[in-house]
Structures are given as structure tokens and as C-alpha cells.
Residue, then its C-alpha position, 0 to 999 in steps of 0.5 A: x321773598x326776603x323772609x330770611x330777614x324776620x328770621x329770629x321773630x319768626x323762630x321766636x313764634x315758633x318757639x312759643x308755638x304762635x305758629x303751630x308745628x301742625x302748619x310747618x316747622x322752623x327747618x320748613x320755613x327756613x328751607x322756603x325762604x331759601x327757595x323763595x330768594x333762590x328761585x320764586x317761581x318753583x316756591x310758588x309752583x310747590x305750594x299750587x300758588x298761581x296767579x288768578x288771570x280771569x277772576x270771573x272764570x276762576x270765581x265760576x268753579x267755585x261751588x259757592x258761586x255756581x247758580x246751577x248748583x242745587x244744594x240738600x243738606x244730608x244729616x250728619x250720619x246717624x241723625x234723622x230730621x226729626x231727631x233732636x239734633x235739629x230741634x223744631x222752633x220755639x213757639x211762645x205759648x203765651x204770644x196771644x196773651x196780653x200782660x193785663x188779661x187774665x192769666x191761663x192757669x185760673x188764678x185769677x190774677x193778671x198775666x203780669x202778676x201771674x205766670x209772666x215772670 
């Protein structure tokens, strides 16, 4: 693969923890760089990486492309519909007045000059 090549910028992210030890570490890079100059196909296979042969049959098993597929949302444990976790929508109460009417609260006064602000 020739990564061995990127070696000290790679060490480099590594050192300035660019590249997270919760991804791999250095040691585990240079050990597949190793494997991928030694022998690719065994790298490949180690890390599940195949080739796709038939995109549309690969694509098929995949639950976000499955038209028989029905999905229900079940809540996070512990929370029911109607609680505040999920919030019913806002309602304007004041979508049927106009600026120029009169404002609800008795005042008087137009909407605009009112409760608008």
C-alpha cells in the first residue's frame, strides 16, 4: 500500500493526538503498513474490506434501502410519548390576528403597538 512512505507525518498526527489512540495506534499502523506491503490481501481480509461485486444486491440488505421494511420509533427507555422529551408543536396563538386589529388583551391599542413586540 505504501504508507510506510507518510510514516513520520503520520506519527506526527499521532503525537498531536489528530488521529485518536481510540481509532489505532502508531505500532498498529506501522504493523499494517508492514502487512499491506507484505501481503494486501490478508490486510484486507483482517479489516472485513471486500470488494463490492453487485451494487444493487449489496445495497438491497441494507435496512435504509429495504422497501418491506417498516419502521416504529420506540422511545429512549424510560420516556413515553407524551412526555416532555418530545414536545408537541408550536402553535402561534396569535396567527389570526392582523397587526392593525385590535390587540386580545383589551387594551385598546392595535395588535402592532400592543402585545406584537
Amino acid at each position: 500500500m505504501g504508507l510506510d512512505q507518510f510514516d513520520e507525518e503520520i506519527k506526527d498526527l499521532f503525537d498531536r493526538g489528530i488521529i485518536s489512540v481510540m481509532v489505532m495506534y502508531h505500532s498498529h499502523f506501522l504493523e499494517d503498513a508492514e502487512l499491506g506491503k507484505s501481503n494486501p490481501e490478508e490486510l484486507l481480509e483482517e479489516n472485513f474490506l471486500f470488494p463490492i461485486e453487485d451494487t444493487v444486491a449489496e445495497l438491497s440488505t441494507w435496512a435504509s434501502f429495504r422497501e418491506d421494511q417498516e419502521y416504529e420509533f420506540d422511545p429512549p427507555f424510560g420516556f413515553e410519548d407524551d412526555d416532555e422529551f418530545f414536545p408537541a408543536p408550536h402553535v402561534n396563538p396569535f396567527r389570526d390576528i392582523g397587526r392593525n386589529d385590535p390587540c386580545p388583551c383589551g387594551s385598546g391599542k392595535k395588535f402592532k403597538k400592543c402585545c406584537l413586540n
